[in-house]
N, CA, C and O atoms as a GROMACS GRO file, in nm:
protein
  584
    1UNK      N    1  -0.001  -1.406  -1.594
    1UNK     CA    2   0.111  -1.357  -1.516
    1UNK      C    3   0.123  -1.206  -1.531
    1UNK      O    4   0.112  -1.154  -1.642
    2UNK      N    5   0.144  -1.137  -1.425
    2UNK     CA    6   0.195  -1.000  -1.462
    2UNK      C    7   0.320  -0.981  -1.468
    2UNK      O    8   0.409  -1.060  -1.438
    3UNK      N    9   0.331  -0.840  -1.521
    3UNK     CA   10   0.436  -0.845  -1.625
    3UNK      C   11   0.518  -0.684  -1.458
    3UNK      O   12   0.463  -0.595  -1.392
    4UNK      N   13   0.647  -0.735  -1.467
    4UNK     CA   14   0.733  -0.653  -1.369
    4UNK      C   15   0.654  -0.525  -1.391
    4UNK      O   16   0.588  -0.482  -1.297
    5UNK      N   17   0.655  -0.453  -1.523
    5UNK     CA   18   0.598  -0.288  -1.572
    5UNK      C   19   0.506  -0.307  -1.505
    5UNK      O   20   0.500  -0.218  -1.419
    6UNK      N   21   0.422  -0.382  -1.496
    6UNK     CA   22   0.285  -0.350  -1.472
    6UNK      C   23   0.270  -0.385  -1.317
    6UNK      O   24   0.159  -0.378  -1.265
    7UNK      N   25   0.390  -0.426  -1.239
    7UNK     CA   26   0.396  -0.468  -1.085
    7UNK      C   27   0.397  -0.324  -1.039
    7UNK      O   28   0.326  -0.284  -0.947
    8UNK      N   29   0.502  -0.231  -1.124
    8UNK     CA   30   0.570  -0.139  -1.074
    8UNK      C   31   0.425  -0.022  -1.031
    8UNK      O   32   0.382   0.037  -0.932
    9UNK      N   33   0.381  -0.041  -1.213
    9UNK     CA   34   0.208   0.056  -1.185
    9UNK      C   35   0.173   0.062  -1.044
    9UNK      O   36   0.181   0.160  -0.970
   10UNK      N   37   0.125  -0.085  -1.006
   10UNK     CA   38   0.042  -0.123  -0.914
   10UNK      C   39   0.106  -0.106  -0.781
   10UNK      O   40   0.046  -0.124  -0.675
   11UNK      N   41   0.193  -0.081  -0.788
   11UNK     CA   42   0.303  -0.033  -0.672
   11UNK      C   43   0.238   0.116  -0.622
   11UNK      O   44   0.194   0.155  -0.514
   12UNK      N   45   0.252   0.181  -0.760
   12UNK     CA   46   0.236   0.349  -0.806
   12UNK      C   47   0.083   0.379  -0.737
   12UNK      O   48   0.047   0.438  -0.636
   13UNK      N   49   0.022   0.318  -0.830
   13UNK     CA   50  -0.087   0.306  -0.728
   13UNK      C   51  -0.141   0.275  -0.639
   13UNK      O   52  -0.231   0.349  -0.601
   14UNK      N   53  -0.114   0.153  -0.563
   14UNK     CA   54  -0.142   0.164  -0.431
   14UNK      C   55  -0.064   0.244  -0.337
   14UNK      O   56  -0.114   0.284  -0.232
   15UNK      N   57   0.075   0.272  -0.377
   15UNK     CA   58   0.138   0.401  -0.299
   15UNK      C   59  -0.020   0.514  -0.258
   15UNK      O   60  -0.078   0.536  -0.151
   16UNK      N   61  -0.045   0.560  -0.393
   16UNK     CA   62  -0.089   0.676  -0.419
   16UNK      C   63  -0.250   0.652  -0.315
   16UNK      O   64  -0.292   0.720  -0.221
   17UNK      N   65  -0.314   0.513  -0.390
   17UNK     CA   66  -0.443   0.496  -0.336
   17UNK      C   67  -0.420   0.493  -0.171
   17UNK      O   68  -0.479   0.582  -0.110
   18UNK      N   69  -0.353   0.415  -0.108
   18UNK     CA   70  -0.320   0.408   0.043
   18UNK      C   71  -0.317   0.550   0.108
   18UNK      O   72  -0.377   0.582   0.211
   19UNK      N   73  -0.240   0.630   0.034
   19UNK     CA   74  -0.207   0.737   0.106
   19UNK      C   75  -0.340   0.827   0.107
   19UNK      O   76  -0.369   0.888   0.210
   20UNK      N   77  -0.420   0.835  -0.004
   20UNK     CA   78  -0.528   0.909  -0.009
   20UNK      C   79  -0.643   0.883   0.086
   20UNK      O   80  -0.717   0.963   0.143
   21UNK      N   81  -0.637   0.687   0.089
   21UNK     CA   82  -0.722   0.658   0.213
   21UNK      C   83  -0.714   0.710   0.359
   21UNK      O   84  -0.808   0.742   0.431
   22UNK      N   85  -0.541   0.712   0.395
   22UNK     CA   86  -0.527   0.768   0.512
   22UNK      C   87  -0.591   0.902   0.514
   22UNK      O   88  -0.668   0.934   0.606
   23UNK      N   89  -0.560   0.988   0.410
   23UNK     CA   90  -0.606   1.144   0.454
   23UNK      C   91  -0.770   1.117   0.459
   23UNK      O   92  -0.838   1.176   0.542
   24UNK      N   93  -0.833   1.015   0.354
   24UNK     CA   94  -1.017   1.041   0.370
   24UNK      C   95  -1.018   0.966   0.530
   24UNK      O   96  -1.122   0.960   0.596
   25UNK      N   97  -0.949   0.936   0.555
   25UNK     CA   98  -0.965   0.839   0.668
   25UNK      C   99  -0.963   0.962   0.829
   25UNK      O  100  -1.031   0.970   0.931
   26UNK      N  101  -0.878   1.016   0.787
   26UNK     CA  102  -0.850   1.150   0.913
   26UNK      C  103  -0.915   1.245   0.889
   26UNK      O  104  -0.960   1.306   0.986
   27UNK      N  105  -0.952   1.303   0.724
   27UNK     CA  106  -1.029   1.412   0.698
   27UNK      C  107  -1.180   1.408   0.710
   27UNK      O  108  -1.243   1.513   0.724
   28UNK      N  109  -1.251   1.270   0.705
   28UNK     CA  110  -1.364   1.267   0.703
   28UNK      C  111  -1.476   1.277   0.886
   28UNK      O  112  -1.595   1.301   0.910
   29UNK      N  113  -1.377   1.250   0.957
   29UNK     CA  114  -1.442   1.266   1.125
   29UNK      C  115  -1.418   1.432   1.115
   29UNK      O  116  -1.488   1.490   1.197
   30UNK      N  117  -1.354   1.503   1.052
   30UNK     CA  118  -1.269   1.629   1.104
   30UNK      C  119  -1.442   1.710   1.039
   30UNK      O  120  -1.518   1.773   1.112
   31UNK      N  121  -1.464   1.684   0.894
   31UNK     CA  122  -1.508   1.770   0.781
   31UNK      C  123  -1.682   1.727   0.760
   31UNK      O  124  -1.762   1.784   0.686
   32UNK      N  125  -1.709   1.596   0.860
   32UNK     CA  126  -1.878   1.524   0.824
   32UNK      C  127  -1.977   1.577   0.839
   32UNK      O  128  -2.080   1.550   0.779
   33UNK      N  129  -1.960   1.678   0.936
   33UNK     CA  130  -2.115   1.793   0.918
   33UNK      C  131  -2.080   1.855   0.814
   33UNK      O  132  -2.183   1.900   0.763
   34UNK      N  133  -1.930   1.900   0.716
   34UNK     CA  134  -1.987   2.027   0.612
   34UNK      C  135  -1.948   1.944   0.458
   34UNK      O  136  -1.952   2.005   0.352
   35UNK      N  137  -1.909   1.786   0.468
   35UNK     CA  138  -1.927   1.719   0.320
   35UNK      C  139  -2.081   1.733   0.245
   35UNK      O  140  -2.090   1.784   0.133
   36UNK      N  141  -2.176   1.693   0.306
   36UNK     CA  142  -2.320   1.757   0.216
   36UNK      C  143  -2.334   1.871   0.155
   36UNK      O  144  -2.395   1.897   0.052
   37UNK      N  145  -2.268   1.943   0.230
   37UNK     CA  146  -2.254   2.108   0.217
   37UNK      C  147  -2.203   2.177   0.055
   37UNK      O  148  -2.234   2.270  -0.020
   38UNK      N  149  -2.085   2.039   0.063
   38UNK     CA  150  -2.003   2.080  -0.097
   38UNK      C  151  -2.029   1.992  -0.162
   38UNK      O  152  -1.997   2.002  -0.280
   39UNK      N  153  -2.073   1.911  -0.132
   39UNK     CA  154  -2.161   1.770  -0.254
   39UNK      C  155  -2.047   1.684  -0.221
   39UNK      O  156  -1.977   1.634  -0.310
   40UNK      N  157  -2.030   1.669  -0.120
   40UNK     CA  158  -1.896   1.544  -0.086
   40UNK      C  159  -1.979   1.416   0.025
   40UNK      O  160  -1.911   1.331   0.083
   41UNK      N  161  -2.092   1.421   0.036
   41UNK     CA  162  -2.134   1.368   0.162
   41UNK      C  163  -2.136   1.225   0.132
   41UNK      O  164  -2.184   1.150   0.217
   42UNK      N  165  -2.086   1.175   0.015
   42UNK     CA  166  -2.092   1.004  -0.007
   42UNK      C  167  -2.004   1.002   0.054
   42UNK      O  168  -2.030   0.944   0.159
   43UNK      N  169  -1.833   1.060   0.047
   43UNK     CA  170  -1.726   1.051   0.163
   43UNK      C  171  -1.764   0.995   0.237
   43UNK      O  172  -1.704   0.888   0.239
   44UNK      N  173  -1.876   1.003   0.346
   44UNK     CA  174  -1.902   0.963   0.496
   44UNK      C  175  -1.921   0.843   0.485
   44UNK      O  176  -1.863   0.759   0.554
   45UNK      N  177  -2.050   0.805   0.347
   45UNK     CA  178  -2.074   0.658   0.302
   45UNK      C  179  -1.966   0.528   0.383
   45UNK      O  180  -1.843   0.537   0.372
   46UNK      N  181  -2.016   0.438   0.443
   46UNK     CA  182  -1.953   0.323   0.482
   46UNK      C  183  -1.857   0.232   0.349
   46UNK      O  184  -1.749   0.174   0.341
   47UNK      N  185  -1.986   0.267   0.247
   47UNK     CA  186  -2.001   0.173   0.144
   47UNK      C  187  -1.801   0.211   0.058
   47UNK      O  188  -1.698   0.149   0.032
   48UNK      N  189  -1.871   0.386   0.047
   48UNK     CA  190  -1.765   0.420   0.026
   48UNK      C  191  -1.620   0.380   0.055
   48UNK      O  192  -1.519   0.366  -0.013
   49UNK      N  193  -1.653   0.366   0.190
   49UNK     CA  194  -1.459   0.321   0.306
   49UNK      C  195  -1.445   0.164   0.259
   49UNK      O  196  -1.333   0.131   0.218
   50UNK      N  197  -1.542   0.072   0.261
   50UNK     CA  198  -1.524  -0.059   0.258
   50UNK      C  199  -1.463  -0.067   0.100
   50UNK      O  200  -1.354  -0.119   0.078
   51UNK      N  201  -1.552  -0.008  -0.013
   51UNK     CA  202  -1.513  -0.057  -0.166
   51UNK      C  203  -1.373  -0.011  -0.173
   51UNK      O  204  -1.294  -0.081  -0.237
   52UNK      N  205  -1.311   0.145  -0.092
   52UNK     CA  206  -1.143   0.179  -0.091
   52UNK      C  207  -1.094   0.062  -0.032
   52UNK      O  208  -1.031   0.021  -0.129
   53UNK      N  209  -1.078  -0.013   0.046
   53UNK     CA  210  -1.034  -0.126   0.110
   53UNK      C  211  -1.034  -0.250   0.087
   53UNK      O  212  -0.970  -0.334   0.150
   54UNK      N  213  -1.125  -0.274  -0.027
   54UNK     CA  214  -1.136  -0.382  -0.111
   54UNK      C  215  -1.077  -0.411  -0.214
   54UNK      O  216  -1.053  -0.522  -0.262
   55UNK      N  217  -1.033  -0.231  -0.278
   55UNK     CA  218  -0.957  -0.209  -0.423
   55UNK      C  219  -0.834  -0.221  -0.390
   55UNK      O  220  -0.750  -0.260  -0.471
   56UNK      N  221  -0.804  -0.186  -0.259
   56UNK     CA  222  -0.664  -0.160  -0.195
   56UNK      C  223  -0.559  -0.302  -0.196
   56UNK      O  224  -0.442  -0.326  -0.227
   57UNK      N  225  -0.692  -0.388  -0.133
   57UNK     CA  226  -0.660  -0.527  -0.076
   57UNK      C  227  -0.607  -0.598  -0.219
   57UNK      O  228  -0.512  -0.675  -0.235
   58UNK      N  229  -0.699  -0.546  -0.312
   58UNK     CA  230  -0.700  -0.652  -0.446
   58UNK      C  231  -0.533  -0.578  -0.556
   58UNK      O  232  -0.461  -0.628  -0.642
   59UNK      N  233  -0.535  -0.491  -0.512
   59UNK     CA  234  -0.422  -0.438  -0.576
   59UNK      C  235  -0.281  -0.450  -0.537
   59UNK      O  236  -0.174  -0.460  -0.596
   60UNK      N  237  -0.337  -0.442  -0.369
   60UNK     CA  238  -0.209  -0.479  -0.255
   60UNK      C  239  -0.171  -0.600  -0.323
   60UNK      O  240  -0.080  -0.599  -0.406
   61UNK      N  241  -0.252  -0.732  -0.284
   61UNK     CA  242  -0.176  -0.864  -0.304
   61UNK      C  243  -0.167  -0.900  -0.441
   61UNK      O  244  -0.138  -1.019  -0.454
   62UNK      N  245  -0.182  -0.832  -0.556
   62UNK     CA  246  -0.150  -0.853  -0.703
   62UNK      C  247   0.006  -0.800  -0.703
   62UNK      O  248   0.107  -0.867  -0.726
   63UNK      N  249  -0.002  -0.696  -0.679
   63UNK     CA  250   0.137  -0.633  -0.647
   63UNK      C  251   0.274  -0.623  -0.616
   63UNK      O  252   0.381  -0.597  -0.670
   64UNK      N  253   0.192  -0.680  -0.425
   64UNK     CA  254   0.318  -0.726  -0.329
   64UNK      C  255   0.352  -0.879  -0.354
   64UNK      O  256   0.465  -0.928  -0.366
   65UNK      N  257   0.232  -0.943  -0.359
   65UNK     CA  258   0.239  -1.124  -0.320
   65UNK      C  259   0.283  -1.168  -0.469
   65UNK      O  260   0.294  -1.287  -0.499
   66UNK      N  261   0.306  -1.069  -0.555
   66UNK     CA  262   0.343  -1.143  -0.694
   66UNK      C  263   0.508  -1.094  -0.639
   66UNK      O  264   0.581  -1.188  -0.608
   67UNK      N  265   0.557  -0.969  -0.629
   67UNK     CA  266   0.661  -0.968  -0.615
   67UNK      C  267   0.732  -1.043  -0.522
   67UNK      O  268   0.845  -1.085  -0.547
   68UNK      N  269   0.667  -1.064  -0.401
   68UNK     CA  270   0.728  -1.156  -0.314
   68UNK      C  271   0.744  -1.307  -0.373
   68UNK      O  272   0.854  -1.362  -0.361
   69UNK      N  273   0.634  -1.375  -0.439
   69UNK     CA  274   0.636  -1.511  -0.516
   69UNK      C  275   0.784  -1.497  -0.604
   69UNK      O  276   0.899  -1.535  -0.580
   70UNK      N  277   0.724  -1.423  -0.717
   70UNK     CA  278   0.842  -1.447  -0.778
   70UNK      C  279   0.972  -1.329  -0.827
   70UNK      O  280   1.024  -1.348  -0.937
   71UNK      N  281   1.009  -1.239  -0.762
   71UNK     CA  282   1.106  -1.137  -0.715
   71UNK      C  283   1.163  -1.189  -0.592
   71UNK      O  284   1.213  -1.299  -0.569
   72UNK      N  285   1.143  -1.064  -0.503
   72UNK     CA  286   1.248  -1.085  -0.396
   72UNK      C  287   1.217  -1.135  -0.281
   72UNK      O  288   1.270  -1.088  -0.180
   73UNK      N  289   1.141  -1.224  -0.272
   73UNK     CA  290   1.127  -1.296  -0.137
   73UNK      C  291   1.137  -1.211  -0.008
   73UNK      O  292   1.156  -1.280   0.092
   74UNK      N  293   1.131  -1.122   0.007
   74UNK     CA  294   1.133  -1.058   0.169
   74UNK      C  295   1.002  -1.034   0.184
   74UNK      O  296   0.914  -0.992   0.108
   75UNK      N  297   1.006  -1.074   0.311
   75UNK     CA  298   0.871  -1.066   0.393
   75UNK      C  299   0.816  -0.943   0.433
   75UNK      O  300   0.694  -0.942   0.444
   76UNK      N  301   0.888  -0.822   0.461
   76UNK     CA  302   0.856  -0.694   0.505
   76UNK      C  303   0.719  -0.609   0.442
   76UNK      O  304   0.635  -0.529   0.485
   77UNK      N  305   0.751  -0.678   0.314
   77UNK     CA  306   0.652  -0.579   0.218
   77UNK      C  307   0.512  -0.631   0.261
   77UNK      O  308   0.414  -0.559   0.282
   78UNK      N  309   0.518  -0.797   0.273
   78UNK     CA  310   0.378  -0.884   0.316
   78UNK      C  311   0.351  -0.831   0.491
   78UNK      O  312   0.245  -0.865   0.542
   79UNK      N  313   0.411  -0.781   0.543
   79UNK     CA  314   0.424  -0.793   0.700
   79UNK      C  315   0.336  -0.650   0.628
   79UNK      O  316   0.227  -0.657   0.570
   80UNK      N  317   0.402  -0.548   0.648
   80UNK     CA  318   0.361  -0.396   0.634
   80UNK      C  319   0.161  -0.400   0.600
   80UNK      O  320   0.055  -0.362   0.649
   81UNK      N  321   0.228  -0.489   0.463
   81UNK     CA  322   0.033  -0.503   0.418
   81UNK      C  323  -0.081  -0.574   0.450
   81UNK      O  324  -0.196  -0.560   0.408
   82UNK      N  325  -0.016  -0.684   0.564
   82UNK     CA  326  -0.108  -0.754   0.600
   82UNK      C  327  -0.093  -0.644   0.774
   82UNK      O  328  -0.209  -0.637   0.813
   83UNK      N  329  -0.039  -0.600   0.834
   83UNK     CA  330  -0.069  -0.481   0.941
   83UNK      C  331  -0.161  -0.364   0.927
   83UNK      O  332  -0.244  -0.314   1.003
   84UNK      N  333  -0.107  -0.327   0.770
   84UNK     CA  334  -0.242  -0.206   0.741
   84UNK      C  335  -0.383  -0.264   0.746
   84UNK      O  336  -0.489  -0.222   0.794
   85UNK      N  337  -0.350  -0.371   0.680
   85UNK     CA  338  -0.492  -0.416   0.668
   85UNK      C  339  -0.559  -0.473   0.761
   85UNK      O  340  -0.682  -0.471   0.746
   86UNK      N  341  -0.498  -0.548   0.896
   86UNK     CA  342  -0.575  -0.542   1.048
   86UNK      C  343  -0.630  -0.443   1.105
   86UNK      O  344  -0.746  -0.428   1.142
   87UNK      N  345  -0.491  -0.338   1.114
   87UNK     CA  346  -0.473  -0.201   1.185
   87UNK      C  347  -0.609  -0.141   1.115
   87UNK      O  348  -0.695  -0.106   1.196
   88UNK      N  349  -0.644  -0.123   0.969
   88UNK     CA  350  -0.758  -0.040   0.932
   88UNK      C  351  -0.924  -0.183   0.990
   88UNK      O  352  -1.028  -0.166   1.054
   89UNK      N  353  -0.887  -0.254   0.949
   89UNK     CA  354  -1.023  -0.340   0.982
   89UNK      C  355  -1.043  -0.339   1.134
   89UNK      O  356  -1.150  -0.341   1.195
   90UNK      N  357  -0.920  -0.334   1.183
   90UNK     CA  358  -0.933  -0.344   1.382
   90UNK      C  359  -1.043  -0.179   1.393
   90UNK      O  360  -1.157  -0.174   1.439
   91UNK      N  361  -0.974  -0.075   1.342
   91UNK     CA  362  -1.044   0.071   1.365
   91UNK      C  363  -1.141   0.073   1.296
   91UNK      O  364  -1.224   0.154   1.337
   92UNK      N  365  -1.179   0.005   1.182
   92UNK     CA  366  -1.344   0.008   1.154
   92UNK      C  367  -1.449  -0.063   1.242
   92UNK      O  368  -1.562  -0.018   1.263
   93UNK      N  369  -1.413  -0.145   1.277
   93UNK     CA  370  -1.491  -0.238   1.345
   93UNK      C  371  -1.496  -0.244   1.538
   93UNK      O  372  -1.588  -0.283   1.611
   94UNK      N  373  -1.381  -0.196   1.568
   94UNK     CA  374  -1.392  -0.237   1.710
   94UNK      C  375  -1.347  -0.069   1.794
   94UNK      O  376  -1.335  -0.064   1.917
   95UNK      N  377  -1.328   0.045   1.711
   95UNK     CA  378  -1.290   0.133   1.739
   95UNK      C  379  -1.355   0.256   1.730
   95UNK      O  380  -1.362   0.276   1.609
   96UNK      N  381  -1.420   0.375   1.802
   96UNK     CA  382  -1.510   0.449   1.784
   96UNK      C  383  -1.438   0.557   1.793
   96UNK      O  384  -1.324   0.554   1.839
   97UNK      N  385  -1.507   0.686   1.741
   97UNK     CA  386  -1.461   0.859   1.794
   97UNK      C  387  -1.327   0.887   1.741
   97UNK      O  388  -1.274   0.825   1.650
   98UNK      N  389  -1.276   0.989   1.807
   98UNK     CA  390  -1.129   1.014   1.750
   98UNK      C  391  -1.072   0.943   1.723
   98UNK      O  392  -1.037   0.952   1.605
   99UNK      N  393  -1.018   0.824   1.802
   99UNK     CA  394  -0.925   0.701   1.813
   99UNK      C  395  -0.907   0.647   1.687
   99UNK      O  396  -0.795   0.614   1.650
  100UNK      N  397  -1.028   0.632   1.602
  100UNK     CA  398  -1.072   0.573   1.504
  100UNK      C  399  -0.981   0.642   1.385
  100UNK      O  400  -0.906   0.569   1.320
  101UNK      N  401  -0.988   0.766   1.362
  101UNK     CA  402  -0.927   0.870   1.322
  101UNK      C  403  -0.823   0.917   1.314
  101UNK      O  404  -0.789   1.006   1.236
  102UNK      N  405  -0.742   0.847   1.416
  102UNK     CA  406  -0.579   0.830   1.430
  102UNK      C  407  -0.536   0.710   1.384
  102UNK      O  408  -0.431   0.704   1.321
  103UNK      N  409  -0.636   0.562   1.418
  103UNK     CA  410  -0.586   0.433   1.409
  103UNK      C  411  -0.580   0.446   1.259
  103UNK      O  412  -0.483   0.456   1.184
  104UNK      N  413  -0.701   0.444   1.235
  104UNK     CA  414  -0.748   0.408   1.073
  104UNK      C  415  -0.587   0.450   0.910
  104UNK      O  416  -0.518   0.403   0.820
  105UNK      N  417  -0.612   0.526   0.961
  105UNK     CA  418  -0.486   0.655   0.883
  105UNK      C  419  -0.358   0.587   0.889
  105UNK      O  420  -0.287   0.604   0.790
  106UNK      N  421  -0.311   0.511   0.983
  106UNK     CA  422  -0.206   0.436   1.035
  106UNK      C  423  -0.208   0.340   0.943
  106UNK      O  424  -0.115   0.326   0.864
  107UNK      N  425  -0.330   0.252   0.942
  107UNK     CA  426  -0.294   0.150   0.856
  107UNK      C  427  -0.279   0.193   0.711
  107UNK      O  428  -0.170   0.167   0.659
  108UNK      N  429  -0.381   0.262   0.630
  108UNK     CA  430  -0.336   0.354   0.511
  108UNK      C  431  -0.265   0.364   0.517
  108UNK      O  432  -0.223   0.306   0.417
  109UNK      N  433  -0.122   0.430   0.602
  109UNK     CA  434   0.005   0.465   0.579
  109UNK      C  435   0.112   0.325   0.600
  109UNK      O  436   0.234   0.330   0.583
  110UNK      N  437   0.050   0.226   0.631
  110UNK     CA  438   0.118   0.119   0.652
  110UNK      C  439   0.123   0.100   0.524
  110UNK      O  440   0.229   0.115   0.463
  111UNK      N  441   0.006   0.062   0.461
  111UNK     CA  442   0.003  -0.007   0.328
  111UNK      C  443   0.060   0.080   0.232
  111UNK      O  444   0.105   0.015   0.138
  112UNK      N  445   0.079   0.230   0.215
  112UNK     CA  446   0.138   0.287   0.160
  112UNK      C  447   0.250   0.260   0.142
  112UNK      O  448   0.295   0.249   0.028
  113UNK      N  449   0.330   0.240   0.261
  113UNK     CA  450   0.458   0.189   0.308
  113UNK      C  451   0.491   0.053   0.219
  113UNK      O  452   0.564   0.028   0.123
  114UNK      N  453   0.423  -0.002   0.281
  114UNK     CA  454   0.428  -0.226   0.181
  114UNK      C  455   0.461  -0.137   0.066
  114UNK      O  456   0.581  -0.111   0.060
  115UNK      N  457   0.388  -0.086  -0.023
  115UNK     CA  458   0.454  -0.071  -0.132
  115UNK      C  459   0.509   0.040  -0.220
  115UNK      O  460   0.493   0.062  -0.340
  116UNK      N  461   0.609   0.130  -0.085
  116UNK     CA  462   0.687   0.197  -0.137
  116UNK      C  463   0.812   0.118  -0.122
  116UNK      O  464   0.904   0.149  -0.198
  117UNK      N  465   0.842  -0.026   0.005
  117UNK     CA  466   0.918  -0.113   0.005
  117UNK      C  467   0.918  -0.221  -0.112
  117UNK      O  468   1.009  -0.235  -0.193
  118UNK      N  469   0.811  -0.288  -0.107
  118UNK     CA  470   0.790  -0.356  -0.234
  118UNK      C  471   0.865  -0.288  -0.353
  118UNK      O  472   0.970  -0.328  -0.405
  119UNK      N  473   0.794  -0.183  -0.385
  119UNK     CA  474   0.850  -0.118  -0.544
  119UNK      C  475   1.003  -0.118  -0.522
  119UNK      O  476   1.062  -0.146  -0.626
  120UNK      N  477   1.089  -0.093  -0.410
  120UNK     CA  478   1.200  -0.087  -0.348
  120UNK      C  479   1.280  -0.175  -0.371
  120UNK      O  480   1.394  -0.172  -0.418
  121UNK      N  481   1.195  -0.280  -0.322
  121UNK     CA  482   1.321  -0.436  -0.311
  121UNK      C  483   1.283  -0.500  -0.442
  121UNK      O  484   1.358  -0.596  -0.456
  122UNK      N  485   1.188  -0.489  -0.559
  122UNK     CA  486   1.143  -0.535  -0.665
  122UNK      C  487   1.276  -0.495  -0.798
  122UNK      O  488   1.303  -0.561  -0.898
  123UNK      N  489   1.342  -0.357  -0.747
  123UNK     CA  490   1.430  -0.365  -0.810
  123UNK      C  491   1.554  -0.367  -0.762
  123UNK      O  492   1.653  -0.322  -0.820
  124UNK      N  493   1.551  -0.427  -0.641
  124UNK     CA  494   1.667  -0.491  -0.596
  124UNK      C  495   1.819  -0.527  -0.695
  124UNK      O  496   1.817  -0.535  -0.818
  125UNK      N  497   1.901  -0.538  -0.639
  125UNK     CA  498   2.020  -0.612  -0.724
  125UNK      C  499   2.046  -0.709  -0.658
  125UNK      O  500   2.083  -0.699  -0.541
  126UNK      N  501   2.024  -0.875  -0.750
  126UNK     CA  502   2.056  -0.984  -0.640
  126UNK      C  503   2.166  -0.994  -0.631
  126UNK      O  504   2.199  -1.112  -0.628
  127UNK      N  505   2.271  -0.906  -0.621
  127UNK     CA  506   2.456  -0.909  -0.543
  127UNK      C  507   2.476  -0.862  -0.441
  127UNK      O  508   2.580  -0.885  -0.378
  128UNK      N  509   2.391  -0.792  -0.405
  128UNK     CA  510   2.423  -0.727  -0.278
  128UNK      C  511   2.318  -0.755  -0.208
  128UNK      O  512   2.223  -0.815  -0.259
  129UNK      N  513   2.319  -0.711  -0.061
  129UNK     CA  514   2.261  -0.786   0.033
  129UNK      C  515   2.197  -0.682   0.125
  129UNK      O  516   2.125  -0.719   0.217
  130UNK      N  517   2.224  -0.545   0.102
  130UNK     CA  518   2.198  -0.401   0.147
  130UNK      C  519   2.029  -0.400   0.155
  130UNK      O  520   1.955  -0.477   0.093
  131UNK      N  521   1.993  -0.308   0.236
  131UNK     CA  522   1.828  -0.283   0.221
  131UNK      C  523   1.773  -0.235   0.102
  131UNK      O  524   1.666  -0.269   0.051
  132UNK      N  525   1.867  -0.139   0.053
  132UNK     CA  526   1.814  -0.098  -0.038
  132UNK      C  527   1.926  -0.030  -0.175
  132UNK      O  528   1.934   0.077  -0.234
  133UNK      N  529   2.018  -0.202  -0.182
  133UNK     CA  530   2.053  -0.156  -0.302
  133UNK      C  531   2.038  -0.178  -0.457
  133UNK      O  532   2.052  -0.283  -0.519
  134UNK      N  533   2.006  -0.054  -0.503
  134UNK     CA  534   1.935  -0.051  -0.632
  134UNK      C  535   1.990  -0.134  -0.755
  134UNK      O  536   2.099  -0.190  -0.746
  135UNK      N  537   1.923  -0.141  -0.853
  135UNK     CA  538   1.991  -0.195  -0.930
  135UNK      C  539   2.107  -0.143  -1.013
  135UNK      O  540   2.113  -0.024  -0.983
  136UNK      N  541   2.195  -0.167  -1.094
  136UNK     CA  542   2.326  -0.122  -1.122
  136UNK      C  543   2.388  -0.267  -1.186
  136UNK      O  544   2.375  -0.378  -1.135
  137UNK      N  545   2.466  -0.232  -1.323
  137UNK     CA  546   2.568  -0.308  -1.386
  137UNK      C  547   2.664  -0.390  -1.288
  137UNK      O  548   2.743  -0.330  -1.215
  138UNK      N  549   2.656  -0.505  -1.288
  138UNK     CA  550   2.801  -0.562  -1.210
  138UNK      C  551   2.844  -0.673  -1.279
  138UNK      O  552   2.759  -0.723  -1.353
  139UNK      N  553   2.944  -0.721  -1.277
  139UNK     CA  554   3.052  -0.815  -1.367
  139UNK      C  555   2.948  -0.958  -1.397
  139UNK      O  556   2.961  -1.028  -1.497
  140UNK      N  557   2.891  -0.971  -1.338
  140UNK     CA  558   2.834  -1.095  -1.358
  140UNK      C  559   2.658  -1.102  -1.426
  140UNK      O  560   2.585  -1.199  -1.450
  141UNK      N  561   2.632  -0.912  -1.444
  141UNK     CA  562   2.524  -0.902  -1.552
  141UNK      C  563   2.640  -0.929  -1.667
  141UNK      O  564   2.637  -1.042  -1.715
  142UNK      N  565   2.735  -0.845  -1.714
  142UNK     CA  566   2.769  -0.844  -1.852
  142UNK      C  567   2.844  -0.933  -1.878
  142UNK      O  568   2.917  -0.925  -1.976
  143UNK      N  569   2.846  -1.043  -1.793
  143UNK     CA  570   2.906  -1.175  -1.847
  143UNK      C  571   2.780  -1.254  -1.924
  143UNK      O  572   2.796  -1.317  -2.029
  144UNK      N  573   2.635  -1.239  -1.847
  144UNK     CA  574   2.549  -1.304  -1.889
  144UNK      C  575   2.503  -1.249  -2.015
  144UNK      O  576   2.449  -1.325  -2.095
  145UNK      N  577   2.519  -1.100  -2.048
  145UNK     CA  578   2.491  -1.043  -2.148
  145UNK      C  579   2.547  -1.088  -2.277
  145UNK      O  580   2.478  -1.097  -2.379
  146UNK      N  581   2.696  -1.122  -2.270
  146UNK     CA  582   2.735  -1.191  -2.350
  146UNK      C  583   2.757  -1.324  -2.417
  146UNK      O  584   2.823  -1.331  -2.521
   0.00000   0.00000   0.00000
């Protein structure tokens, strides 16, 4: 089982990893004639884009699908990460040239998203019913406390 601390990490990081994919994702059509140039030319690598998307995937649903199992049940965070992850597989596969370059980045920022919500509603307070209200002392923690 993982442990909430270690949900939150994986939150941290796929925030972080998602977002970085989007920029290699927009920066690499922009920069592919001069990556050889600076010793960056694995960037272009396929191999490269697929293993980010694999680490993403495996971190995404450790992450989100644990917090959704057993945290807070909202679907948004699973919606967000299972969209990035079409949205980027739709633009690898069926999408060429610029387009590719706009789509791709989208889904990165989707999945970024899943779990800047995730980390969000993970520390939810189950009293309130708000999008996003945090956690906080209320009469019926420090009854249980005692």
């Amino acid at each position: 089982m993982i442990s909430r601390l270690k949900a939150i990490k994986l939150d941290n990081v796929g925030m972080t990893a998602s977002t970085l994919c989007a920029i290699h994702c927009a920066a690499v059509p922009v920069f592919f004639t001069s990556l050889p140039l600076v010793g960056l030319g694995f960037l272009a690598n396929p191999w490269v884009e697929w293993i980010m998307i694999i680490i993403a995937l495996v971190v995404g649903i450790s992450s989100i699908g644990n917090s959704y199992f057993k945290e807070h049940h909202r679907i948004l965070p699973l919606a967000l990460l299972i969209g990035g992850f079409i949205t980027i597989i739709i633009g690898h596969l069926f999408i060429t040239g610029w387009i590719e370059a706009i789509v791709v980045p989208i889904g990165g920022l989707m999945i970024a998203a899943a779990h800047f919500v995730n980390y969000k509603y993970a520390g939810t307070c189950k009293a309130g019913d708000s999008f996003f209200h945090l956690k906080h002392a209320h009469e019926h923690d420090e009854q249980k406390a005692a």
